[in-house]
C-alpha positions in Angstrom: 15.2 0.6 -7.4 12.8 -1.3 -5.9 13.5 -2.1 -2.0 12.6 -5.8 -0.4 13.0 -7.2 3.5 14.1 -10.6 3.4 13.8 -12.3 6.7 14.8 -15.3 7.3 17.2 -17.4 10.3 19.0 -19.9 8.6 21.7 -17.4 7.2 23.7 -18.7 4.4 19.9 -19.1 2.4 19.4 -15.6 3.2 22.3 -13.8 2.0 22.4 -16.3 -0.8 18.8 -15.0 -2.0 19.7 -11.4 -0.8 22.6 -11.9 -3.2 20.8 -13.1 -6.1 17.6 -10.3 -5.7 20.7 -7.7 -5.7 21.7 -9.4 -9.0 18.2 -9.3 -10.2 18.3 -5.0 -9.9 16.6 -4.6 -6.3 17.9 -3.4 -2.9 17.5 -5.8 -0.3 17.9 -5.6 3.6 18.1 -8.6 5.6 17.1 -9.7 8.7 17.5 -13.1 10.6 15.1 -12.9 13.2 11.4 -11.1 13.6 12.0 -9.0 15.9 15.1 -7.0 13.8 12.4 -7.1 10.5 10.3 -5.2 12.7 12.6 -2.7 13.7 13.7 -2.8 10.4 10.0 -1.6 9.4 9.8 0.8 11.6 12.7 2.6 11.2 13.5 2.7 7.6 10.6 0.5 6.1 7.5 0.7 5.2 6.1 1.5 8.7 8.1 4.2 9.3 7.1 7.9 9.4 8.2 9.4 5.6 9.1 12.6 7.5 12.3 11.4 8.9 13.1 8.2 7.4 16.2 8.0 5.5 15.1 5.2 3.1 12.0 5.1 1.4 9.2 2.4 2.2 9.7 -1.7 1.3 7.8 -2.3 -2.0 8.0 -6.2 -1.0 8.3 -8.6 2.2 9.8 -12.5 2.2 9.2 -13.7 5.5 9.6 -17.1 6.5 7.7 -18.5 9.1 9.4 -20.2 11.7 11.6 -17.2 13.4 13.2 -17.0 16.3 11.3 -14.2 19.0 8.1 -13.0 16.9 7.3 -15.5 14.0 6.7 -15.0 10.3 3.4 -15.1 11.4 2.8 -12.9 13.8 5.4 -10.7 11.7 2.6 -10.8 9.1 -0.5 -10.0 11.2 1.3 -7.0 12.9 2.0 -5.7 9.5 -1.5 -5.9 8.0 -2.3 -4.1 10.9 -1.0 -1.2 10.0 0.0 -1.7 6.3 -2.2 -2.6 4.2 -0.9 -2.2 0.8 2.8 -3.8 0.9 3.1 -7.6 -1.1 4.3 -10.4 1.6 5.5 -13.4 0.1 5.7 -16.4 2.5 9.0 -18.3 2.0 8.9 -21.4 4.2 8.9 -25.2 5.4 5.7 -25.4 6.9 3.7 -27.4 3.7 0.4 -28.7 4.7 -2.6 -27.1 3.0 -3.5 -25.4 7.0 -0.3 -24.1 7.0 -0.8 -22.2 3.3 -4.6 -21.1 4.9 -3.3 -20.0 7.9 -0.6 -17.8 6.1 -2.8 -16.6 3.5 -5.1 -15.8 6.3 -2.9 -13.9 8.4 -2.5 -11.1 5.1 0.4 -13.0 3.0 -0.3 -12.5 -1.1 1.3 -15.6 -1.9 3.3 -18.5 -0.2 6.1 -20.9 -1.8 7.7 -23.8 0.1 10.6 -25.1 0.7 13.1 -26.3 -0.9 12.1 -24.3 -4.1 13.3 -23.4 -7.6 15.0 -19.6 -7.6 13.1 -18.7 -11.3 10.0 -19.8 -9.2 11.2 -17.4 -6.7 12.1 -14.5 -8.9 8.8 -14.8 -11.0 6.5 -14.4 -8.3 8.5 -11.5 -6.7 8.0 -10.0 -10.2 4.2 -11.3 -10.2 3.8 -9.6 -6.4 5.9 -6.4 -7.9 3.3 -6.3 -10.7 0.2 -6.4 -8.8 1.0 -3.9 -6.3 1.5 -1.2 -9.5 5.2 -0.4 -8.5 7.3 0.6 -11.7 8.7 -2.5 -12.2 5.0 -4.0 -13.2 5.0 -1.3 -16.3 5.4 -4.4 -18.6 6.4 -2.4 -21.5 8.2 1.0 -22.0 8.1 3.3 -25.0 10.3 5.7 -26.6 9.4 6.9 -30.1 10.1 3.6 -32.4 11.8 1.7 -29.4 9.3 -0.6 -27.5 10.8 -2.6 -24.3 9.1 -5.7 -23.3 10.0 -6.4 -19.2 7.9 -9.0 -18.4 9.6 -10.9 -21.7 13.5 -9.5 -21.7 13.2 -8.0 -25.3 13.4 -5.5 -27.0 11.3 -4.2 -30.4 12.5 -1.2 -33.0 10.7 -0.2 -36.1 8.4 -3.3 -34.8 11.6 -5.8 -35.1 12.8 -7.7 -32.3 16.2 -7.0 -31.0 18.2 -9.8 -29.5 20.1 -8.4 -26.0 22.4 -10.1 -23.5 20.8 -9.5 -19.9 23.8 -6.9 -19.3 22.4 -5.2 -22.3 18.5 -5.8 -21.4 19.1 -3.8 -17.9 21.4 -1.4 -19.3 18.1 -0.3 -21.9 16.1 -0.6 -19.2 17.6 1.9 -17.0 18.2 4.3 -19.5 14.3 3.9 -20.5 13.2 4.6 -17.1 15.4 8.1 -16.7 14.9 9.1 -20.4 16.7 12.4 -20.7 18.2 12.3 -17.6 22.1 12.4 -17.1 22.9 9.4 -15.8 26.8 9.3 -14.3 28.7 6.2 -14.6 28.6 5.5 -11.0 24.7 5.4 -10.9 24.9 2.7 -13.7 27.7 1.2 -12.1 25.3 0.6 -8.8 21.8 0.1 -10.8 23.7 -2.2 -13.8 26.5 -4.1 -12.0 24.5 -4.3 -8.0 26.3 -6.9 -6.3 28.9 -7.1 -8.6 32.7 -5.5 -8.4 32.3 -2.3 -11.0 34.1 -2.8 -14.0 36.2 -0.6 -15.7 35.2 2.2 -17.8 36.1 1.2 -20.9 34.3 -2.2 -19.9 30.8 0.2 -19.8 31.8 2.0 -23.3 32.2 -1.3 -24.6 28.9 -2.1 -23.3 27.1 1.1 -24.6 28.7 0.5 -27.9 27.4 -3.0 -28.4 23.9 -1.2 -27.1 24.0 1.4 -29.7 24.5 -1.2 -32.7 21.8 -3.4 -31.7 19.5 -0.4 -31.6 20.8 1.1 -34.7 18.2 0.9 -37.6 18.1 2.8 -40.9 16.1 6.1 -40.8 16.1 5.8 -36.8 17.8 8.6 -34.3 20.6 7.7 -31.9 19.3 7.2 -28.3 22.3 7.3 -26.1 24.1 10.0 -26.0 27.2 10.2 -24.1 28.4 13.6 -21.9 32.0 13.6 -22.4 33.8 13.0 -18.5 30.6 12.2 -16.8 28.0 9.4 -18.3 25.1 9.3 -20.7 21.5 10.5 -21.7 19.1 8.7 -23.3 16.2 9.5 -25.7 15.2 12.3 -28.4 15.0 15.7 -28.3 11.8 16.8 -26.3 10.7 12.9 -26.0 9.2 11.8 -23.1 9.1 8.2 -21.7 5.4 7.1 -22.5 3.8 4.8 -20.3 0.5 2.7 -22.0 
């Protein structure tokens, strides 16, 4: 799951977006002021030592800019100090063209103002996701006859499209990225449902059900598998996930 730090003051936008991104399959930490991101960063981010951190490192940043203590800004330039590597995606009011140099400038990858348009928000976390070659910018999975297309939402079987719900879409998706894993219900609970109360377990059968038709094609091999009392596997016998 990939991890982002969303900092930003004004609150109820915060845990709004921090909501949504949860929605959207990543784990998000939130901070309202600079100072706490940087703590934040140091502790159990992506400045922190790998020996004893007990989370692994942020794979994106949203920062706004105008922050109470240490600014966006400065949040930014401390960062590229040290950190090099990590997307930082601007998220503010400040609109002039200086104000997008001066960000840019300062190590952001990309900056989008306020007020803004969340699919315009989600698509360039995605973009910034992409670029940094994180597992969520492997645009397509494989699995024998089974093709999933990430950057799209679809889905392709013998080489014919399969229509999927999004429920349905993240479900495939997480069983394609831990092919022949066992995968219990409460892992797909946290990864499938994030943000959401769990449902019940005869809600996921249903769900794994309506999965299995809409992958079932003449002269193809079941894919899910369920392990009777604890969850489901996914793939063929002695089939790896293959990456292009």
């Amino acid at each position: 799951m990939m991890r982002i730090l969303l900092v930003d003051d004004e609150v109820e936008l915060a845990d709004s977006l921090a909501q949504q991104l949860t929605r959207e399959g990543y784990r998000v930490d939130v901070a309202y002021d600079g100072g706490r991101a940087w703590a934040l960063l140091q502790t159990t981010g992506s400045l922190a030592d790998t020996q004893t951190s007990p989370a692994p490192p942020y794979d994106l940043l949203v920062l706004d800019w105008m922050l109470p203590g240490l600014s966006g800004l400065s949040l930014c330039q401390r960062v590229r100090q040290v950190d090099r590597a990590t997307p930082i995606l601007f998220l503010t009011a400040k609109d002039t063209l200086d104000d997008r140099v001066q960000g840019l400038d300062a190590g952001a990858d990309d900056y989008l103002v306020k007020p803004f348009e969340l699919r315009e928000l989600l698509a360039r976390v995605r973009a910034l996701l992409r670029r940094a070659g994180s597992p969520e910018g492997i645009p397509r999975l494989h699995l024998g006859d089974l093709e999933l297309d990430r950057e799209n939402q679809s889905a392709y079987r013998q080489g014919r499209m399969i229509s999927l719900s999004q429920k349905e879409f993240r479900l495939l998706e997480y069983f394609m990225t831990h092919p022949g894993q066992l995968l219990t219900h409460d892992q797909i609970y946290k990864q499938v449902w994030a943000g959401e109360e769990p449902p019940s377990s005869n809600v996921l059968a249903a769900q794994v059900r309506l999965l299995r038709r809409r992958l079932r094609l003449p002269g193809s091999p079941e894919l899910i598998h369920a392990v009777y009392g604890k969850g489901y596997r996914f793939g063929l016998l002695g089939e790896e996930l293959q990456k292009p």
